[in-house]
C-alpha positions in Angstrom: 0.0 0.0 0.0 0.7 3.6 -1.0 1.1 6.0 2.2 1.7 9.6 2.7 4.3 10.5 5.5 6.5 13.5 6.9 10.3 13.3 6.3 10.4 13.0 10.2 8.7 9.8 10.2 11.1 8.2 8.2 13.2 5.7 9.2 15.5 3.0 7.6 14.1 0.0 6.5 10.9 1.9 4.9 10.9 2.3 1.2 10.0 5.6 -0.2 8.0 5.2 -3.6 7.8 9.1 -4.6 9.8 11.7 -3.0 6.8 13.8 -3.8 8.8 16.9 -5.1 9.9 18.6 -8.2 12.5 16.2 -9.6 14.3 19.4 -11.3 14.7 20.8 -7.3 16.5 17.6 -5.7 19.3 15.3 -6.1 18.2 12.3 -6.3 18.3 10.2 -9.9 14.1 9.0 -9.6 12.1 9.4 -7.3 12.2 6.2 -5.3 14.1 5.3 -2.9 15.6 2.6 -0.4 16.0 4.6 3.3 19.0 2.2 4.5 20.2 4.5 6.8 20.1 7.9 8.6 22.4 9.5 6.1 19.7 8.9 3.5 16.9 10.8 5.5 19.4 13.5 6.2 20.0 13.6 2.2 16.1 14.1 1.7 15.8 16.7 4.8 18.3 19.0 3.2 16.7 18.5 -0.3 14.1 20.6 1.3 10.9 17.7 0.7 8.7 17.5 3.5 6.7 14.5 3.0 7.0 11.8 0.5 5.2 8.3 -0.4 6.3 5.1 1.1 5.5 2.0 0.2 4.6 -0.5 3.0 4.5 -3.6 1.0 8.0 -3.9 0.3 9.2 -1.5 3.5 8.0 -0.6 7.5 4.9 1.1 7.7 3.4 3.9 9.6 -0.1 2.5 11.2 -2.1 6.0 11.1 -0.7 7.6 7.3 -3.5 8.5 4.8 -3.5 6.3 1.9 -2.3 7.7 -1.7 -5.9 7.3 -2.6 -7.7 8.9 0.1 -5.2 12.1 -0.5 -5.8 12.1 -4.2 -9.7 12.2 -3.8 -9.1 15.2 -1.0 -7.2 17.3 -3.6 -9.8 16.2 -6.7 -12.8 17.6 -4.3 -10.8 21.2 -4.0 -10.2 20.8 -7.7 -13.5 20.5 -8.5 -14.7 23.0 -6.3 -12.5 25.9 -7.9 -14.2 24.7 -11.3 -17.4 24.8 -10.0 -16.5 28.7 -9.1 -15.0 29.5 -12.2 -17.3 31.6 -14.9 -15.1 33.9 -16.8 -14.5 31.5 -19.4 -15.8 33.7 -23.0 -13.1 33.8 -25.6 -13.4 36.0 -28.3 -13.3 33.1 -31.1 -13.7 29.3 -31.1 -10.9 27.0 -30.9 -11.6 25.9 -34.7 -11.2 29.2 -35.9 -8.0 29.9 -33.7 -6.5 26.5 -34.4 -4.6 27.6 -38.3 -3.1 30.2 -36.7 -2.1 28.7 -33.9 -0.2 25.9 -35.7 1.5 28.7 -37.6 3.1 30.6 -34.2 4.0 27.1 -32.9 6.7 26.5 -36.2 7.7 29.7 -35.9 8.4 29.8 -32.0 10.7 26.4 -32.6 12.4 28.1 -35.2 12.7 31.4 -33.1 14.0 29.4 -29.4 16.0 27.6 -31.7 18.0 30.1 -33.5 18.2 32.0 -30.4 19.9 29.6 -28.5 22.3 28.9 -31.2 23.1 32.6 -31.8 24.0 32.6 -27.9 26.1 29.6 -28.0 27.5 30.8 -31.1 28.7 34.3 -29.1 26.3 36.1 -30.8 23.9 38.9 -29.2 19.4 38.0 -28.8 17.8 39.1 -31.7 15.2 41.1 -28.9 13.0 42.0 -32.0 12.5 38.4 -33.5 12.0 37.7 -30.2 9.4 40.4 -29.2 7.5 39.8 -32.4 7.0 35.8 -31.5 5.4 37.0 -28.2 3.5 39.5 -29.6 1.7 36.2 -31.8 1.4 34.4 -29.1 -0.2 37.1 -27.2 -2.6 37.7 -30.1 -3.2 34.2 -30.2 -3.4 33.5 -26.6 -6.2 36.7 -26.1 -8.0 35.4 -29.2 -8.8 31.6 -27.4 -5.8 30.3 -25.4 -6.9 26.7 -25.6 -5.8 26.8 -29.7 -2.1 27.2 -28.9 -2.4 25.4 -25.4 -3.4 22.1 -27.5 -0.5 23.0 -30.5 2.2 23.2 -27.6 1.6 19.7 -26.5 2.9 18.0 -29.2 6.6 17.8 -28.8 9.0 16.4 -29.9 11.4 14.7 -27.2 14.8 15.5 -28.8 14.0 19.0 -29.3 12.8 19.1 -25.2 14.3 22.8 -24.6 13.0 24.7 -27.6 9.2 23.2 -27.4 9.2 24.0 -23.6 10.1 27.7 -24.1 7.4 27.9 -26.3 4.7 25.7 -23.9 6.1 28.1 -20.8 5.7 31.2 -22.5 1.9 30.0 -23.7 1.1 29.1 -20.3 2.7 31.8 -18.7 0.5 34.2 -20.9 -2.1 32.8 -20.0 -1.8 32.6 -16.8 -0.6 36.6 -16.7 -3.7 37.2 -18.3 -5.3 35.7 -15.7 -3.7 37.4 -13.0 -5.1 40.5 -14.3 -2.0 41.9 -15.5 -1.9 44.9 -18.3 -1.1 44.0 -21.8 1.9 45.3 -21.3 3.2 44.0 -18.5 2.2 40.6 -19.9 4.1 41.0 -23.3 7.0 41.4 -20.5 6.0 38.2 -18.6 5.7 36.7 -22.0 9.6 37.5 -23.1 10.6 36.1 -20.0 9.2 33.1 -19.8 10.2 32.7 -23.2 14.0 33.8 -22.3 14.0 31.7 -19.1 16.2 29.0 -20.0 18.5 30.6 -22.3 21.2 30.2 -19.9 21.5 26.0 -20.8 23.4 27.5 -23.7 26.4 28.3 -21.0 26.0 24.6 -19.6 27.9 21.8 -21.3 25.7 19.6 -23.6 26.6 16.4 -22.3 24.6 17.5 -18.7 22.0 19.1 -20.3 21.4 15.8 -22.5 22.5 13.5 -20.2 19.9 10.8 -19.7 21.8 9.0 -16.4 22.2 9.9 -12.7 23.9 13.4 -12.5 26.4 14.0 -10.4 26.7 16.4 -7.4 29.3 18.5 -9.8 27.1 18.1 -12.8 24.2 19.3 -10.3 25.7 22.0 -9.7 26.8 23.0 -13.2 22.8 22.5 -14.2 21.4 25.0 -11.2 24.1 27.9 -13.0 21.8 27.8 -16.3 20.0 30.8 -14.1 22.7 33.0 -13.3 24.0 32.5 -17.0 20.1 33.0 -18.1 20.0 36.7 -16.2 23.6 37.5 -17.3 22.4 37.1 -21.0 19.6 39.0 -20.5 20.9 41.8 -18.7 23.0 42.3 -21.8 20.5 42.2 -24.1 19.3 45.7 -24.8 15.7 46.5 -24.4 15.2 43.2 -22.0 12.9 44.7 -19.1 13.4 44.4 -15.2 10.2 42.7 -15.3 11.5 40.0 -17.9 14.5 39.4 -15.7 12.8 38.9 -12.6 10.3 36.3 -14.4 13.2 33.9 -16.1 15.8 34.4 -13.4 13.1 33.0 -10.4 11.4 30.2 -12.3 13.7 27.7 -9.5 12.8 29.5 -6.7 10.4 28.0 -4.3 8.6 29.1 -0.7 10.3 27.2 1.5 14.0 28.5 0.2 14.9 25.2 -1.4 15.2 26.5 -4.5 17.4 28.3 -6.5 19.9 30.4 -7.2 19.4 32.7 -4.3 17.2 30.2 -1.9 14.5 33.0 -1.4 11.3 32.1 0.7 7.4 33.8 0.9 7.7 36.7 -0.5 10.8 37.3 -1.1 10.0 35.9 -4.3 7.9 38.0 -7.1 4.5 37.6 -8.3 6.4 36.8 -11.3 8.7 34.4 -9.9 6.3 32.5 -8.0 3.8 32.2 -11.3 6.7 30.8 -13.6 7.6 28.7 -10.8 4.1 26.7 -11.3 4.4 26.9 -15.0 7.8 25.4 -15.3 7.0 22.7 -13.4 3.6 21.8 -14.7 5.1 22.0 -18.0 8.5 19.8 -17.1 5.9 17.1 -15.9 3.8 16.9 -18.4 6.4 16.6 -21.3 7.8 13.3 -22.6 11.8 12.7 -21.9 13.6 10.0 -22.4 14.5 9.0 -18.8 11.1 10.1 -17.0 7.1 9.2 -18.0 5.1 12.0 -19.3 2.1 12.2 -16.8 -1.1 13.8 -17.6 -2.5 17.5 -16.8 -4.7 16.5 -14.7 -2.0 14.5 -12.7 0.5 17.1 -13.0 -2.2 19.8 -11.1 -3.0 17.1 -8.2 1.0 17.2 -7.3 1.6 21.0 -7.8 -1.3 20.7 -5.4 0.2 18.5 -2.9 3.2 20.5 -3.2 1.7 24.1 -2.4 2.9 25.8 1.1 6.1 24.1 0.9 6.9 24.7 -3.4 4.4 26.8 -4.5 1.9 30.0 -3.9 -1.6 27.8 -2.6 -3.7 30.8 -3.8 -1.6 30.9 -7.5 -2.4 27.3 -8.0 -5.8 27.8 -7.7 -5.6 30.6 -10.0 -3.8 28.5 -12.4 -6.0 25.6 -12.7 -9.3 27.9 -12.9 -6.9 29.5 -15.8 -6.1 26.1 -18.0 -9.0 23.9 -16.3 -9.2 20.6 -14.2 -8.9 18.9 -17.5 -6.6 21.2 -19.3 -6.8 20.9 -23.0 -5.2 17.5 -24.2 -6.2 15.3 -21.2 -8.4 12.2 -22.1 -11.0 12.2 -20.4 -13.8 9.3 -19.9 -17.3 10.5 -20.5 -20.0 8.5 -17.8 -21.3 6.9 -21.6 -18.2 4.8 -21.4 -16.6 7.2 -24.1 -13.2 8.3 -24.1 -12.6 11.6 -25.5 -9.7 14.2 -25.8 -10.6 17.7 -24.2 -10.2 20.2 -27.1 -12.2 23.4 -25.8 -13.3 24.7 -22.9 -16.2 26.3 -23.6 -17.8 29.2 -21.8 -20.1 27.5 -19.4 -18.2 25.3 -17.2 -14.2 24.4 -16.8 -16.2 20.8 -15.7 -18.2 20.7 -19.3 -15.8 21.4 -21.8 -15.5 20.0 -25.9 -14.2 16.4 -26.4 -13.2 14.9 -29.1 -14.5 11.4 -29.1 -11.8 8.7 -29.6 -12.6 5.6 -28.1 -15.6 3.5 -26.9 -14.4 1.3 -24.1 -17.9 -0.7 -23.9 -17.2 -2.0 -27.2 -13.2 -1.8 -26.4 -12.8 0.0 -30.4 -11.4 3.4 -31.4 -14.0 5.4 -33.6 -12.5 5.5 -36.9 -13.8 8.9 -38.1 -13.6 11.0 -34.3 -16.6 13.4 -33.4 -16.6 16.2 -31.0 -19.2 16.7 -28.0 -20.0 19.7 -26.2 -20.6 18.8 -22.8 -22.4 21.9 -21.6 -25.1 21.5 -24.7 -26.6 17.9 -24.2 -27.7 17.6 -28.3 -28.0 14.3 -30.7 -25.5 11.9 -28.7 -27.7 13.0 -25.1 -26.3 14.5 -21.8 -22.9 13.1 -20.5 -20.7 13.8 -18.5 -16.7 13.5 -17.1 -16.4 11.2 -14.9 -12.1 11.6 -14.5 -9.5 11.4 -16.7 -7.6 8.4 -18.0 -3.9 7.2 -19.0 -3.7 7.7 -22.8 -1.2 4.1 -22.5 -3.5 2.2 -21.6 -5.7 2.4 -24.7 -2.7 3.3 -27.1 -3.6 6.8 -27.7 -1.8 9.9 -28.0 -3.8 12.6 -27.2 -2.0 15.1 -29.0 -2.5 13.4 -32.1 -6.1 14.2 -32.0 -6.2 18.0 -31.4 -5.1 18.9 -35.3 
């Protein structure tokens, strides 16, 4: 059985399953782990994780833990809850006639993050206006119907990781400005930062940033720089606002001061800093890599939840899944029919009604060869229905991403 405990119930002989943190913020290779000894819990205290996952089948138990499942079903009822209050949900155009568009800023970010980068390594300066002109798109874009380039930013490829996740952070981080309430502006500013905040990789040697085994406490090190490099870059870069800076050079920084570079805690950390923190991660998690499963949104905003207080703002989560949905664009979902259907629009009634694209009738256990889409909140030929959660694409050999073209 799954449990939930604090680091200071740990002791050796228990087997941690999930150390139940950012894997981008510790030093362990995985997130499971044999507690042999003291040294071990020590390791995970100064990582800065609070509680982590242990299995008792294969290690000592703790009699009074919660169970994985009964914390999962806690966090789905407050997920469900901010849904319920969420009704700002009108976009200017549907997701079909966003969608060309959309396709066309997603190639041209790629190209953009791509040439940037290799301009930087290459000793060259950040062509700022290339650069400004892509977020300007993806503003347009984003303020038009975010969920188009939200659904064209999941389909990555995994050896070209670092220029498709500038491009998803940037998208999300848009989005999420905009739902902050910031000024267009000031989110065009956001927007170039989040875009911007891993530029400093270029400065890292390739063989740790594409290293696909354990790292080492050296090469650990050399990774966490990427940030100082990133704001160096940028500070050079005329043109590149404070705000800009703040947003890329904070995206490691977390409440509790285990982040990094400067280990700042509350609010010490920005607005900015502590949005892009959320972003990063939910993005990181929800992308394919070679050496780590790609788990799915919904999934990914049930950990940022368990890790709020100690990792992340409480109140910004909540903002940020009332901004991209329980069942953010790209999940599959299964409908109480028995259908399985990707989420391709949110619609403007409910973040719990949204458009699916049917794939997949698990009553009859076939894919539907010509796919149809449902709008939840306007019960029509195929009757009312209904999510009931979401489901792992694996299992039925789907890839969701595949379905939102």
């Amino acid at each position: 059985m799954i449990k939930k405990v604090k680091v200071e119930q740990l002791k050796p002989g228990m087997y941690i399953d999930d150390l139940n943190a950012p894997w981008m913020n510790h030093s362990f290779f995985g997130n499971s782990v044999k507690v042999n000894d003291e040294k071990v819990i020590k390791r995970i205290i100064e990582n800065g994780i609070k509680e982590v996952y242990i299995d008792t089948d294969i290690g000592l138990d703790v009699s009074d833990a919660p169970t994985k499942q009964e914390v999962e079903e806690k966090i789905e009822k407050k997920m469900r809850k901010i849904a319920e209050q969420q009704t700002d949900l009108v976009q200017p155009v549907t997701v079909y006639e966003e969608i060309n568009h959309a396709k066309k800023v997603k190639k041209a970010a790629t190209k953009t993050v791509q040439k940037v980068m290799n301009d930087v390594m290459g000793g060259r300066e950040i062509e700022k206006d290339r650069v400004e002109d892509l977020v300007n798109d993806i503003t347009t874009s984003v303020f038009r119907n975010q969920d188009a380039l939200m659904g064209m930013s999941k389909m990555k490829k995994v050896d070209e990781y670092l220029f498709n996740h500038s491009m998803s952070v940037c998208v999300l981080m848009t989005s999420f400005a905009k739902k902050l309430g910031y000024d267009t502006d000031t989110i065009r500013q956001i927007s170039m930062g989040a875009m911007l905040h891993d530029i400093g990789t270029t400065k890292v040697p390739a063989e740790i940033v594409n290293k696909t085994t354990k790292l080492t406490d050296g090469e650990y090190s050399e990774i966490k720089e990427h940030v100082d490099f990133g704001r160096e870059i940028l500070e050079k870069t005329k043109g590149i606002s404070d705000i800009s800076i703040m947003t890329a050079y904070q995206h490691h920084e977390r409440l509790n001061g285990s982040g990094y570079p400067q280990g700042l805690t509350g609010d010490e950390i920005s607005k900015f800093g502590k949005a892009i923190a959320i972003v990063d991660v939910y993005d990181a998690l929800t992308s394919k890599r070679v050496y780590k499963r790609q788990i799915t949104p919904t999934e990914a905003l049930k950990i940022l939840f368990e890790w709020e207080g100690d990792h992340f703002d409480g109140e910004m989560i909540q903002l940020f899944i009332s901004c991209i949905g329980v069942y953010p664009v790209g999940t599959l979902v299964r409908l109480e029919s028995g259908m399985l259907g990707v989420v391709v629009n949110h619609g403007e009634d409910s973040l719990l009604k949204p458009t699916v694209r049917i794939v997949y009738d698990t009553k009859r256990d076939v894919r539907i060869v010509i796919p149809y889409d449902v709008d939840l909140s306007r019960p029509g030929k195929h009757g009312e229905d209904h999510v009931v959660g979401y489901e792992q694409p694996e299992k039925y050999d789907i890839i969701p991403e595949v379905y939102f073209q």
